[in-house]
mmCIF file of the N, C-alpha and C atoms, coordinates in Angstrom:
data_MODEL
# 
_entry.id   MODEL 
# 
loop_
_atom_site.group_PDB 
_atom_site.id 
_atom_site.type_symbol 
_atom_site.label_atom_id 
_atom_site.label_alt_id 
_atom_site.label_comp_id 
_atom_site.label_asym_id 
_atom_site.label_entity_id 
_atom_site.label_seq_id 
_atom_site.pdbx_PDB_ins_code 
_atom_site.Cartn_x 
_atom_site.Cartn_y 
_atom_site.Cartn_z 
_atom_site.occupancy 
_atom_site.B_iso_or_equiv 
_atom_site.pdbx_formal_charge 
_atom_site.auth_seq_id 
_atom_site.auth_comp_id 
_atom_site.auth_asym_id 
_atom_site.auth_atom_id 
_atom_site.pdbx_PDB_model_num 
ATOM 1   N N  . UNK A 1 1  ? 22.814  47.186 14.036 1.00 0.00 ? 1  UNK A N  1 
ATOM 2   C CA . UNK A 1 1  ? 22.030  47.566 15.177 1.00 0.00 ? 1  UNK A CA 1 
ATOM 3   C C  . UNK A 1 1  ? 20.570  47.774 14.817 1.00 0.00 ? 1  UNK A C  1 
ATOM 4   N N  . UNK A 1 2  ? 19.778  48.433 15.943 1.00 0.00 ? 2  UNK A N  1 
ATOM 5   C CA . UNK A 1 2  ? 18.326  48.773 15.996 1.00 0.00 ? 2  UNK A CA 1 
ATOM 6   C C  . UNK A 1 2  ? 18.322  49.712 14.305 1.00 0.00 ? 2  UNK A C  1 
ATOM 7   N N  . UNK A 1 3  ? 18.853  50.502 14.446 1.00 0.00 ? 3  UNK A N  1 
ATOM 8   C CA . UNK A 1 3  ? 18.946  51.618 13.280 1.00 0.00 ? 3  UNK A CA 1 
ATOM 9   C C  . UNK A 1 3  ? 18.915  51.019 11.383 1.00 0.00 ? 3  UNK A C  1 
ATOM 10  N N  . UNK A 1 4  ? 19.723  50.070 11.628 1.00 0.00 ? 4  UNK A N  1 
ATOM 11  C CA . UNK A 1 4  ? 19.761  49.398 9.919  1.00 0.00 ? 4  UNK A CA 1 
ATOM 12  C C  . UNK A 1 4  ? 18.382  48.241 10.201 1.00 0.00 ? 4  UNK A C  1 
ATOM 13  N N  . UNK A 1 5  ? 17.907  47.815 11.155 1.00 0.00 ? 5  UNK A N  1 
ATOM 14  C CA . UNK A 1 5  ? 16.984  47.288 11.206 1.00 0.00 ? 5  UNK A CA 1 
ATOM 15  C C  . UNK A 1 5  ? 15.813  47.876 10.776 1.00 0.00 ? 5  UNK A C  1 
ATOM 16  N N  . UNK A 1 6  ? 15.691  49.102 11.702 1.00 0.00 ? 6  UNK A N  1 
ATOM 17  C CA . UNK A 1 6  ? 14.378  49.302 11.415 1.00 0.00 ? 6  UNK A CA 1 
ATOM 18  C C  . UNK A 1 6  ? 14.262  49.910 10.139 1.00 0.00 ? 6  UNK A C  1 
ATOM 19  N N  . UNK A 1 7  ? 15.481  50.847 9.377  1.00 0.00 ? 7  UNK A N  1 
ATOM 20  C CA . UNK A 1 7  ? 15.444  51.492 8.261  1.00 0.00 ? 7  UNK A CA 1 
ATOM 21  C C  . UNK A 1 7  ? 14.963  50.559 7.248  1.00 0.00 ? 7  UNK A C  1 
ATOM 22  N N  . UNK A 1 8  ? 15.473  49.453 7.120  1.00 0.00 ? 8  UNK A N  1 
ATOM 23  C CA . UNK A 1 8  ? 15.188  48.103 6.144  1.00 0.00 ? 8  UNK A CA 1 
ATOM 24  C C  . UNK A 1 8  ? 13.928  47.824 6.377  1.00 0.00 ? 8  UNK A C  1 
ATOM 25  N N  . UNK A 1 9  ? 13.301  47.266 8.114  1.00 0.00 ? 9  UNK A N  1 
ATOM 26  C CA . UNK A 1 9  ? 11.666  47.304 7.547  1.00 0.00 ? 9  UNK A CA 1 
ATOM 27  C C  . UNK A 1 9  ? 11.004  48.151 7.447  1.00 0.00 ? 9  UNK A C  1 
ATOM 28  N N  . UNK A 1 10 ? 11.449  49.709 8.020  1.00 0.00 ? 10 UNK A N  1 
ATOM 29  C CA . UNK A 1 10 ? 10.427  50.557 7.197  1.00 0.00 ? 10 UNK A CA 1 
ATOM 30  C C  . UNK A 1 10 ? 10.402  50.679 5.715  1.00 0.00 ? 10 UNK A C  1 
ATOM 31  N N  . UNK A 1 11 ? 11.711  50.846 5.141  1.00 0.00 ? 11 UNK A N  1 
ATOM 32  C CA . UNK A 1 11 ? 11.683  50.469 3.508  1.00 0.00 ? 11 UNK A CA 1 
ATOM 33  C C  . UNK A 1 11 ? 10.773  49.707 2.829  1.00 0.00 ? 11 UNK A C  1 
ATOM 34  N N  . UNK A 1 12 ? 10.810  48.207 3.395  1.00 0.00 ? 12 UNK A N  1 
ATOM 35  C CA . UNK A 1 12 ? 9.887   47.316 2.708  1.00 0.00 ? 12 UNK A CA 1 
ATOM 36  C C  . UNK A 1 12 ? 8.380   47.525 3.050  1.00 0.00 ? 12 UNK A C  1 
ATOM 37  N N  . UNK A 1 13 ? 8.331   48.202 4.649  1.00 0.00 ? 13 UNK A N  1 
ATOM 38  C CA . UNK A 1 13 ? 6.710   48.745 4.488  1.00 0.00 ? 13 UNK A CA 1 
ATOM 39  C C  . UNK A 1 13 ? 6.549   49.537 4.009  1.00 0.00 ? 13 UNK A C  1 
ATOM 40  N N  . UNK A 1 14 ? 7.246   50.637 3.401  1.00 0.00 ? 14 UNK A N  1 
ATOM 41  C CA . UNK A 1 14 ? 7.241   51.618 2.337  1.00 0.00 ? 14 UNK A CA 1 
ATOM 42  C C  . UNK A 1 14 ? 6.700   50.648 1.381  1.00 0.00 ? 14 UNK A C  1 
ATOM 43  N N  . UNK A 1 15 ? 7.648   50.008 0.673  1.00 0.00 ? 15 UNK A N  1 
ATOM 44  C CA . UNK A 1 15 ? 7.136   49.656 -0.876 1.00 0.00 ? 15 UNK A CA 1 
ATOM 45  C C  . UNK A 1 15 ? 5.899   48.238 -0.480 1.00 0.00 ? 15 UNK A C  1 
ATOM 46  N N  . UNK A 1 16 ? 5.586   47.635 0.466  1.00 0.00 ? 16 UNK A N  1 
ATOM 47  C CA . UNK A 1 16 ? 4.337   47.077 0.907  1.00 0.00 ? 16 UNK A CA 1 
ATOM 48  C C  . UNK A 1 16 ? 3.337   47.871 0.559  1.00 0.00 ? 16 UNK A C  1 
ATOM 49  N N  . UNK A 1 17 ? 3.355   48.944 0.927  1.00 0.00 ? 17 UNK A N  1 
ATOM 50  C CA . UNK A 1 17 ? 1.824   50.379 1.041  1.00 0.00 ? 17 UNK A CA 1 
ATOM 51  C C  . UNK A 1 17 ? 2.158   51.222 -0.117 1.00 0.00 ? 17 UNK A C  1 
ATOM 52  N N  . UNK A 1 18 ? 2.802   50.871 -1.069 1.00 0.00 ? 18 UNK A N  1 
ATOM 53  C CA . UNK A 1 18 ? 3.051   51.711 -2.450 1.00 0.00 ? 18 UNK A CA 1 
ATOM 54  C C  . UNK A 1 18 ? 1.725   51.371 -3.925 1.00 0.00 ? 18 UNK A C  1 
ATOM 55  N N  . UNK A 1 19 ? 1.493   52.832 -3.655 1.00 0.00 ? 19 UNK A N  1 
ATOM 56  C CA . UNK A 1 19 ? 0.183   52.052 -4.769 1.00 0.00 ? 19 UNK A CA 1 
ATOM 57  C C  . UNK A 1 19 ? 0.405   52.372 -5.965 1.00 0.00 ? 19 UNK A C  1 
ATOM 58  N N  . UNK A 1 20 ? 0.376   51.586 -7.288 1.00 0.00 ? 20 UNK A N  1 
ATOM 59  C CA . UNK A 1 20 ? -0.067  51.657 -8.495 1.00 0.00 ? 20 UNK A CA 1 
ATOM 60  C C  . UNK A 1 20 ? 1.085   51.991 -9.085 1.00 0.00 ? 20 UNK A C  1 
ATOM 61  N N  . UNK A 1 21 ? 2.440   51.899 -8.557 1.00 0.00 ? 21 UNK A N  1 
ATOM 62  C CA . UNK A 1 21 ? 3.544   52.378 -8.936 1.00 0.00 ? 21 UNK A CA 1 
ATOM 63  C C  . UNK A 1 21 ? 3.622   53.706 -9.113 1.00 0.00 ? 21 UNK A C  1 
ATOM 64  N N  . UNK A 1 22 ? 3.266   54.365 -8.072 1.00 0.00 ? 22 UNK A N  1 
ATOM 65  C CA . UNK A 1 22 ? 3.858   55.678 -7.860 1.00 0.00 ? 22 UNK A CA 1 
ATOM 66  C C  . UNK A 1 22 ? 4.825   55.881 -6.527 1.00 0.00 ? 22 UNK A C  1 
ATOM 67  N N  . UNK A 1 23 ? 5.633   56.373 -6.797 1.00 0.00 ? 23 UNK A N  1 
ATOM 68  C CA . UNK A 1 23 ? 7.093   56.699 -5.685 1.00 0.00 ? 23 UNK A CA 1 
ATOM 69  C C  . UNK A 1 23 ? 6.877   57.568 -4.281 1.00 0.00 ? 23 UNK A C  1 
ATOM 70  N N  . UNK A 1 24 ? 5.737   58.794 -4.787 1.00 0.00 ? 24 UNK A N  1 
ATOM 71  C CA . UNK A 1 24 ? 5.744   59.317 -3.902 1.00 0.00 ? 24 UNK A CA 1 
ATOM 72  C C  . UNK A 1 24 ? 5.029   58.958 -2.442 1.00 0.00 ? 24 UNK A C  1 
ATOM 73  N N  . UNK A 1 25 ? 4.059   57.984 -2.779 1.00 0.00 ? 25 UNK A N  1 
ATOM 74  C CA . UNK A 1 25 ? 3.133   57.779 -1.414 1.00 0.00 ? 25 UNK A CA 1 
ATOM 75  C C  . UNK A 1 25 ? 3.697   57.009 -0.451 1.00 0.00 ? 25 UNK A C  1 
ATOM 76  N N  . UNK A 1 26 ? 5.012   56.227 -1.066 1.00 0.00 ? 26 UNK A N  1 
ATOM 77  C CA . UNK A 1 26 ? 6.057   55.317 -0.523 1.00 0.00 ? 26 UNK A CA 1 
ATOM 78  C C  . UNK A 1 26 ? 6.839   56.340 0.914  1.00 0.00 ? 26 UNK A C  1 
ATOM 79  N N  . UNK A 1 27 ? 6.945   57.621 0.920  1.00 0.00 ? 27 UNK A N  1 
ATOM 80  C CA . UNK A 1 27 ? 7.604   58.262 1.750  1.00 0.00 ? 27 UNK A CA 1 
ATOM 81  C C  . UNK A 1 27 ? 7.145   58.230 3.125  1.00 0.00 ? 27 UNK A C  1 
ATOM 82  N N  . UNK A 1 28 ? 5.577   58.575 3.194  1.00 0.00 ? 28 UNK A N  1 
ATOM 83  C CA . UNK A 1 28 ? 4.597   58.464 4.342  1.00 0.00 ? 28 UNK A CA 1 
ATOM 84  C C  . UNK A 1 28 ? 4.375   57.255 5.119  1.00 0.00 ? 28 UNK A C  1 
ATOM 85  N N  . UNK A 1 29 ? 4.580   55.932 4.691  1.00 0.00 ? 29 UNK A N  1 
ATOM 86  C CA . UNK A 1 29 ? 4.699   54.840 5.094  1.00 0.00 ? 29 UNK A CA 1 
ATOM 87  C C  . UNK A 1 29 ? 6.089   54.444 5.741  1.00 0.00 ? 29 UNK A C  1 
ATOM 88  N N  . UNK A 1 30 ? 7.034   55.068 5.116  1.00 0.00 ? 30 UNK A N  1 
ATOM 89  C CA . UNK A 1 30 ? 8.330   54.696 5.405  1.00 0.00 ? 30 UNK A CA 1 
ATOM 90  C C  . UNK A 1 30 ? 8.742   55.502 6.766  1.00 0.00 ? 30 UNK A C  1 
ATOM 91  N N  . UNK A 1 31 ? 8.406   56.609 6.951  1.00 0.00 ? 31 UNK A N  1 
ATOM 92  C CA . UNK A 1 31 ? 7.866   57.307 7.881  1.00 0.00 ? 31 UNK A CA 1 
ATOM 93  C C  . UNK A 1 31 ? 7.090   56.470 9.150  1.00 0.00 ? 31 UNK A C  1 
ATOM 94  N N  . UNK A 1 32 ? 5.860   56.333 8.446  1.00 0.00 ? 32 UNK A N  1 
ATOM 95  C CA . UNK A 1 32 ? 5.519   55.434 9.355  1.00 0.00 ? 32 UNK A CA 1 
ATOM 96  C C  . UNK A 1 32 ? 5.781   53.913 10.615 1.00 0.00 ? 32 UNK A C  1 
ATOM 97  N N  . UNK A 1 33 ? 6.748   53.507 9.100  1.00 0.00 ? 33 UNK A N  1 
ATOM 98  C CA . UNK A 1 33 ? 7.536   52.451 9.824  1.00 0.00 ? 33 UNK A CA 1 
ATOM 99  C C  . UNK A 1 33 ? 8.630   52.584 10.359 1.00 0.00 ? 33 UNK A C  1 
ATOM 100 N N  . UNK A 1 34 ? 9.290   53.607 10.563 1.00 0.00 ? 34 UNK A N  1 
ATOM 101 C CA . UNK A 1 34 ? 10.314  53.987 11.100 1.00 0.00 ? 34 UNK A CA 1 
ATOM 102 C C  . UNK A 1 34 ? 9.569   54.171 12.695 1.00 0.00 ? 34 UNK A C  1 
ATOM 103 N N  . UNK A 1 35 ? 8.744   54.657 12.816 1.00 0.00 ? 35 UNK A N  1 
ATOM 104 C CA . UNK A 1 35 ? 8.157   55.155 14.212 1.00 0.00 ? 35 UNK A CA 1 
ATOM 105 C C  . UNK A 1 35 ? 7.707   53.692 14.560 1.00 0.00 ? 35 UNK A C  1 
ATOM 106 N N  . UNK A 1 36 ? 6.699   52.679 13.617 1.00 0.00 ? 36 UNK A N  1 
ATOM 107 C CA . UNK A 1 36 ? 6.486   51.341 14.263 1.00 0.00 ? 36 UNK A CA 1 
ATOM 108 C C  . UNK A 1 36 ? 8.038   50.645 15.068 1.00 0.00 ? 36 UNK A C  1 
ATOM 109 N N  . UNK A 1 37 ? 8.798   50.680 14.121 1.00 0.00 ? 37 UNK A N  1 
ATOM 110 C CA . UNK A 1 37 ? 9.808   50.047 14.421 1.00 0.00 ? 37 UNK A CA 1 
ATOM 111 C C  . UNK A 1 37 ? 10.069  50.350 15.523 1.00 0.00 ? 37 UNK A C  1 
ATOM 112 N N  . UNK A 1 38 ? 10.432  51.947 15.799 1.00 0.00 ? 38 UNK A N  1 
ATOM 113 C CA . UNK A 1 38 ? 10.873  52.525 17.150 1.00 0.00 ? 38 UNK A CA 1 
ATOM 114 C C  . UNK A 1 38 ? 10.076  51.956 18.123 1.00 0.00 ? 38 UNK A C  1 
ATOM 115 N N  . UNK A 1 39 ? 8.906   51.755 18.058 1.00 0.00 ? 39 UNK A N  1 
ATOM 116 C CA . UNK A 1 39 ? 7.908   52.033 19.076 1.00 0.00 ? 39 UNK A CA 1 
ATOM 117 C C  . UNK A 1 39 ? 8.182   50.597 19.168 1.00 0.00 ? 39 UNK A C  1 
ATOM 118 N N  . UNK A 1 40 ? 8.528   49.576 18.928 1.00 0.00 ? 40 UNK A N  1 
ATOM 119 C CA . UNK A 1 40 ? 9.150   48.001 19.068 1.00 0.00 ? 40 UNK A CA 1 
ATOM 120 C C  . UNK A 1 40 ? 10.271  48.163 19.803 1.00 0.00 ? 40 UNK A C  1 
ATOM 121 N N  . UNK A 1 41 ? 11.119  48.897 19.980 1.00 0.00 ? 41 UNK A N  1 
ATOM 122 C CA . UNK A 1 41 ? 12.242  48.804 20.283 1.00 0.00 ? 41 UNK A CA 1 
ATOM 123 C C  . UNK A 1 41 ? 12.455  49.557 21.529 1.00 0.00 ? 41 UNK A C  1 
ATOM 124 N N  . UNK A 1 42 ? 11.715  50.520 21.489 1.00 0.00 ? 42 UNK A N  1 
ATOM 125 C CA . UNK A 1 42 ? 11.164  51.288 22.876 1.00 0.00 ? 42 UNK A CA 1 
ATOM 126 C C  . UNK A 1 42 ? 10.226  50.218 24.175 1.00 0.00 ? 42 UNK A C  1 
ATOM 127 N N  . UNK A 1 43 ? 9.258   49.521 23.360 1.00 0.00 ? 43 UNK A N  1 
ATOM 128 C CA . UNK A 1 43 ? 8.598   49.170 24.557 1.00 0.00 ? 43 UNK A CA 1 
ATOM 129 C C  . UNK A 1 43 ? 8.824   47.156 24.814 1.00 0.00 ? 43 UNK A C  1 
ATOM 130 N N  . UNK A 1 44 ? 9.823   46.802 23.524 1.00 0.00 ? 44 UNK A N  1 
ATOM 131 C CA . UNK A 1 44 ? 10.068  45.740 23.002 1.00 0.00 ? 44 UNK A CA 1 
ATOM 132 C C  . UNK A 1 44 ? 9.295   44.268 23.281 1.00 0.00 ? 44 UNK A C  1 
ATOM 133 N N  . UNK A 1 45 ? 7.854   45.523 22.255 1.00 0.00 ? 45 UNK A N  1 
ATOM 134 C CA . UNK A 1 45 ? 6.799   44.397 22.362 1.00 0.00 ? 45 UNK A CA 1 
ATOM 135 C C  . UNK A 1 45 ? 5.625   44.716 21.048 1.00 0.00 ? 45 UNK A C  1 
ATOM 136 N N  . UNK A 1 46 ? 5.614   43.564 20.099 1.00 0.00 ? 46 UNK A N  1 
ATOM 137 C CA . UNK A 1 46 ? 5.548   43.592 18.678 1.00 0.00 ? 46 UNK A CA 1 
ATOM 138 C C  . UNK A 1 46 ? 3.849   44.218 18.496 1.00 0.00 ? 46 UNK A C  1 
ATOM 139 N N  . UNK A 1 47 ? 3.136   44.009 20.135 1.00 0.00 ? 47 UNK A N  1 
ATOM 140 C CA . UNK A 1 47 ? 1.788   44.252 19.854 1.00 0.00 ? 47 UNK A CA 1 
ATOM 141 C C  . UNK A 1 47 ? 1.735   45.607 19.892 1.00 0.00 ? 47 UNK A C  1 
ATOM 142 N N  . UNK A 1 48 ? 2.768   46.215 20.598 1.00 0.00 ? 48 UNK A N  1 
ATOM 143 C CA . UNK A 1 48 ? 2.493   47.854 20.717 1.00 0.00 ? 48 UNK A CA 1 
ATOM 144 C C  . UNK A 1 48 ? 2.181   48.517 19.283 1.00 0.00 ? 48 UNK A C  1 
ATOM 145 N N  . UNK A 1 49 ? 3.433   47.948 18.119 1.00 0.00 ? 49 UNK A N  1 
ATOM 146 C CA . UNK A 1 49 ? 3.233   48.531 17.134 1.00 0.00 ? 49 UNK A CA 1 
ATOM 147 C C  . UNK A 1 49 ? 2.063   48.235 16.497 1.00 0.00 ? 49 UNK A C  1 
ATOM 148 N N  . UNK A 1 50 ? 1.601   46.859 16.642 1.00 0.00 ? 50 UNK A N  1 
ATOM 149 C CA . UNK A 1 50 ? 0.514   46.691 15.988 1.00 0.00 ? 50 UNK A CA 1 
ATOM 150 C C  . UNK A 1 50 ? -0.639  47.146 16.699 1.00 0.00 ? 50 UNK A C  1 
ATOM 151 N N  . UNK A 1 51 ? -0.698  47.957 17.829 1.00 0.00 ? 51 UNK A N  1 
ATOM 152 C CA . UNK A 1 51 ? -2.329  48.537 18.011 1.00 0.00 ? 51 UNK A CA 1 
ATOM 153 C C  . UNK A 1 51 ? -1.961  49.723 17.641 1.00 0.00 ? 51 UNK A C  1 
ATOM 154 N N  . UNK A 1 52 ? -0.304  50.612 17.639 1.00 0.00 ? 52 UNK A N  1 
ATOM 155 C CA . UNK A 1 52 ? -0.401  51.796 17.322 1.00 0.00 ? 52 UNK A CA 1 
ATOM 156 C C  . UNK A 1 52 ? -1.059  51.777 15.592 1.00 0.00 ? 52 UNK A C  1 
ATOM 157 N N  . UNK A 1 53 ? -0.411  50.884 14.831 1.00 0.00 ? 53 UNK A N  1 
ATOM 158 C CA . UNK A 1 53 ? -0.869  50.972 13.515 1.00 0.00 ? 53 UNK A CA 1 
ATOM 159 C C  . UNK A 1 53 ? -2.189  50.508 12.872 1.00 0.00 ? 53 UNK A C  1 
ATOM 160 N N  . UNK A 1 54 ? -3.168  49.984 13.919 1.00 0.00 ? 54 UNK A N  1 
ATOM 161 C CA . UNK A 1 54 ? -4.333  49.496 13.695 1.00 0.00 ? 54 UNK A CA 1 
ATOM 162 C C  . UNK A 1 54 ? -4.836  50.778 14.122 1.00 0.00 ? 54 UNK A C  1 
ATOM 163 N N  . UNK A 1 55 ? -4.543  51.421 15.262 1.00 0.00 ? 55 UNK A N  1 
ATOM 164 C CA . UNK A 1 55 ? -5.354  52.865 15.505 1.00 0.00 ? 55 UNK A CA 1 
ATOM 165 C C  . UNK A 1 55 ? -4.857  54.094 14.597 1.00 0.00 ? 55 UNK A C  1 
ATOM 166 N N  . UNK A 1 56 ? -3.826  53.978 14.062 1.00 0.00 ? 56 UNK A N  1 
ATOM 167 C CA . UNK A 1 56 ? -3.133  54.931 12.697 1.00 0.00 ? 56 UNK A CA 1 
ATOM 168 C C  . UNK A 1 56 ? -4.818  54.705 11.722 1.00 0.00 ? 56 UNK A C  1 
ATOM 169 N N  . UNK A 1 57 ? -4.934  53.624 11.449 1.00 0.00 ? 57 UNK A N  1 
ATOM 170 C CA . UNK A 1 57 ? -5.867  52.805 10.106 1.00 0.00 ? 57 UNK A CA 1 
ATOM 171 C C  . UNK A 1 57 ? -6.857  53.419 10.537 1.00 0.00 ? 57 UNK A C  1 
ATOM 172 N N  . UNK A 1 58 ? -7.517  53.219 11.505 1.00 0.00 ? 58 UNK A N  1 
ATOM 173 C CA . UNK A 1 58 ? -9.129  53.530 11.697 1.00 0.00 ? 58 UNK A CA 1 
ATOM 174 C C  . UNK A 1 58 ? -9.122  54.907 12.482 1.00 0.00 ? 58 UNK A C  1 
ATOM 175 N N  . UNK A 1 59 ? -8.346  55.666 12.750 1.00 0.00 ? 59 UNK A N  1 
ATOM 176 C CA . UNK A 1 59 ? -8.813  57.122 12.986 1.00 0.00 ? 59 UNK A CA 1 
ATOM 177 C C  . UNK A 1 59 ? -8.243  57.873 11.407 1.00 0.00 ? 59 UNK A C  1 
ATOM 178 N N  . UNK A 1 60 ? -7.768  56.883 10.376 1.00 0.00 ? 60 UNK A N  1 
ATOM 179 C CA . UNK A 1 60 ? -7.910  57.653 9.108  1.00 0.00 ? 60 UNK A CA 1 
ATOM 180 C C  . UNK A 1 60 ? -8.607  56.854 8.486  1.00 0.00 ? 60 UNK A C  1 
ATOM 181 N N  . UNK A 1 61 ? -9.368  56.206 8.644  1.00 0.00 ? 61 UNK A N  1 
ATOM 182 C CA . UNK A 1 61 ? -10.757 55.389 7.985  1.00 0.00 ? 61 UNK A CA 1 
ATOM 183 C C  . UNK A 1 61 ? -12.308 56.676 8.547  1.00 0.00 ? 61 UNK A C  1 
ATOM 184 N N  . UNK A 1 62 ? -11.654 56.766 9.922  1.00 0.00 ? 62 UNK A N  1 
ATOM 185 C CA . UNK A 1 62 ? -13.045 57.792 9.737  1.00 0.00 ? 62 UNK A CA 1 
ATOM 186 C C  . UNK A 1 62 ? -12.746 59.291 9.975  1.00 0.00 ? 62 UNK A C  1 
ATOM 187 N N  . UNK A 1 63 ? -12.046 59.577 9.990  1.00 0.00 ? 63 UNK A N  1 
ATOM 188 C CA . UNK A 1 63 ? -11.413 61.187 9.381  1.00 0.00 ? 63 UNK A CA 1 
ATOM 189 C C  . UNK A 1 63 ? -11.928 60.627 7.635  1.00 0.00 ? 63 UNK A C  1 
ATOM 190 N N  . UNK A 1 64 ? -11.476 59.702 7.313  1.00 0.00 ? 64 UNK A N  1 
ATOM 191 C CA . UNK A 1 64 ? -12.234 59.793 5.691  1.00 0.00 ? 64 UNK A CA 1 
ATOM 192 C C  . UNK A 1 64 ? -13.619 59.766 5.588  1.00 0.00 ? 64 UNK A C  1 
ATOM 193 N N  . UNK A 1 65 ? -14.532 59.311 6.489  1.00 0.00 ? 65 UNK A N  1 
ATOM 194 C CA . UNK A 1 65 ? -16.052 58.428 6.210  1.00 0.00 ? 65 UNK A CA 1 
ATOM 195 C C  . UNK A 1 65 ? -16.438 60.024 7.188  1.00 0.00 ? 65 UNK A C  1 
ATOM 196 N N  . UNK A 1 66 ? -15.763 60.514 7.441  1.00 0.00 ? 66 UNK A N  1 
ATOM 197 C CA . UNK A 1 66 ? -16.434 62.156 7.979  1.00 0.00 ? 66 UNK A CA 1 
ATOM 198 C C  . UNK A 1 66 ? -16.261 62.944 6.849  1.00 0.00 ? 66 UNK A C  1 
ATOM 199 N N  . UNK A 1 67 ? -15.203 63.284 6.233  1.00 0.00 ? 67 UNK A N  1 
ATOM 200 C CA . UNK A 1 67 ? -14.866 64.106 5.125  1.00 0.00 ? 67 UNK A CA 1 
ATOM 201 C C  . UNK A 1 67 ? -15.825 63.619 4.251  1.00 0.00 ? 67 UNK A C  1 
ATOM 202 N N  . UNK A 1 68 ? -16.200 62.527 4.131  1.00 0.00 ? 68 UNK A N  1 
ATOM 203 C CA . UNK A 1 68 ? -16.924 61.975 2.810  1.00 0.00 ? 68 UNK A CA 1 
ATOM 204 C C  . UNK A 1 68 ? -18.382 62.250 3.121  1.00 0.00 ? 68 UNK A C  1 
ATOM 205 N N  . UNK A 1 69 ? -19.187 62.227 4.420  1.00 0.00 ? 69 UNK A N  1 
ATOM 206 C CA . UNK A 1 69 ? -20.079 62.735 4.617  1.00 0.00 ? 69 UNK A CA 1 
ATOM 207 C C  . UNK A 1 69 ? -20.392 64.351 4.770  1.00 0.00 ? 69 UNK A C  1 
ATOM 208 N N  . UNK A 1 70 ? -19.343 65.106 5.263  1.00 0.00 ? 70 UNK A N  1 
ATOM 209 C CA . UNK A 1 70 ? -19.460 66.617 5.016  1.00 0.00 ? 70 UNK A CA 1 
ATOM 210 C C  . UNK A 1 70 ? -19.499 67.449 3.524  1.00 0.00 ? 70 UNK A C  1 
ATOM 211 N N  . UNK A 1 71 ? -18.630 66.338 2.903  1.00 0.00 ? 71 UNK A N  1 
ATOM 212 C CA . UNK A 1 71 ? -18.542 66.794 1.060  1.00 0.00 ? 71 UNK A CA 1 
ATOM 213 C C  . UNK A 1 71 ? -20.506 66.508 0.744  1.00 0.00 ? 71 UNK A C  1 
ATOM 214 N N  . UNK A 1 72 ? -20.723 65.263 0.816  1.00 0.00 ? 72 UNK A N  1 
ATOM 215 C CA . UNK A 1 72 ? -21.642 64.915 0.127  1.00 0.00 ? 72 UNK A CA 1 
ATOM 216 C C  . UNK A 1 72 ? -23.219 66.025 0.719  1.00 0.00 ? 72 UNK A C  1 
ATOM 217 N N  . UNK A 1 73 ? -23.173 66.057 1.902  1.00 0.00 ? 73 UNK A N  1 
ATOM 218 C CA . UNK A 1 73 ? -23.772 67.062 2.593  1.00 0.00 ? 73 UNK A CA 1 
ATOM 219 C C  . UNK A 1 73 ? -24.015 68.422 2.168  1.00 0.00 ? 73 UNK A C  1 
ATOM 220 N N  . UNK A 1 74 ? -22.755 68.191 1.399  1.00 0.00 ? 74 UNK A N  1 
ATOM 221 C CA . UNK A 1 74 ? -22.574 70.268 1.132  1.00 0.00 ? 74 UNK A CA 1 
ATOM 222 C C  . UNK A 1 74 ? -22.467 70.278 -0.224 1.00 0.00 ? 74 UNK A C  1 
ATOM 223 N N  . UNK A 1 75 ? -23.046 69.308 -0.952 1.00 0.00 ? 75 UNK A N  1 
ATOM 224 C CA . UNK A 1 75 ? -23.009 69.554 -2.239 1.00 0.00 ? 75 UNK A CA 1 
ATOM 225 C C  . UNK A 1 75 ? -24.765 69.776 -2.525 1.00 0.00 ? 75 UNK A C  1 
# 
């Protein structure tokens, strides 16, 4: 069913977004793709997931490029 599906591609987008061979950052992605998946299967339409996960990317692209300007600011 939906369930071994999506567990399997969140897995592999787990180890897709795994950096440098470390295990742990693999969890947050897998996570992640568990909800893409859902959100495919909920609205059963492949673009949903992909604007939810393009807007995942760039509201933590600039939550970073803010943090990175408040550090540098306050040093």
């Amino acid at each position: 069913g939906y369930g071994v599906a999506i567990g399997a591609t969140a897995f592999l987008f787990g180890l897709a977004h795994m950096g440098y061979g470390q295990v742990y950052p693999i969890l947050m992605p897998i996570v992640m793709g568990i909800l893409l998946g859902y959100v495919v299967v909920k609205t059963k339409n492949l673009f949903s997931s992909i604007t939810a996960h393009v807007t995942f990317n760039l509201v933590t692209f600039v939550v970073y490029i803010i943090s990175q300007s408040l550090q540098s600011s306050t040093l």
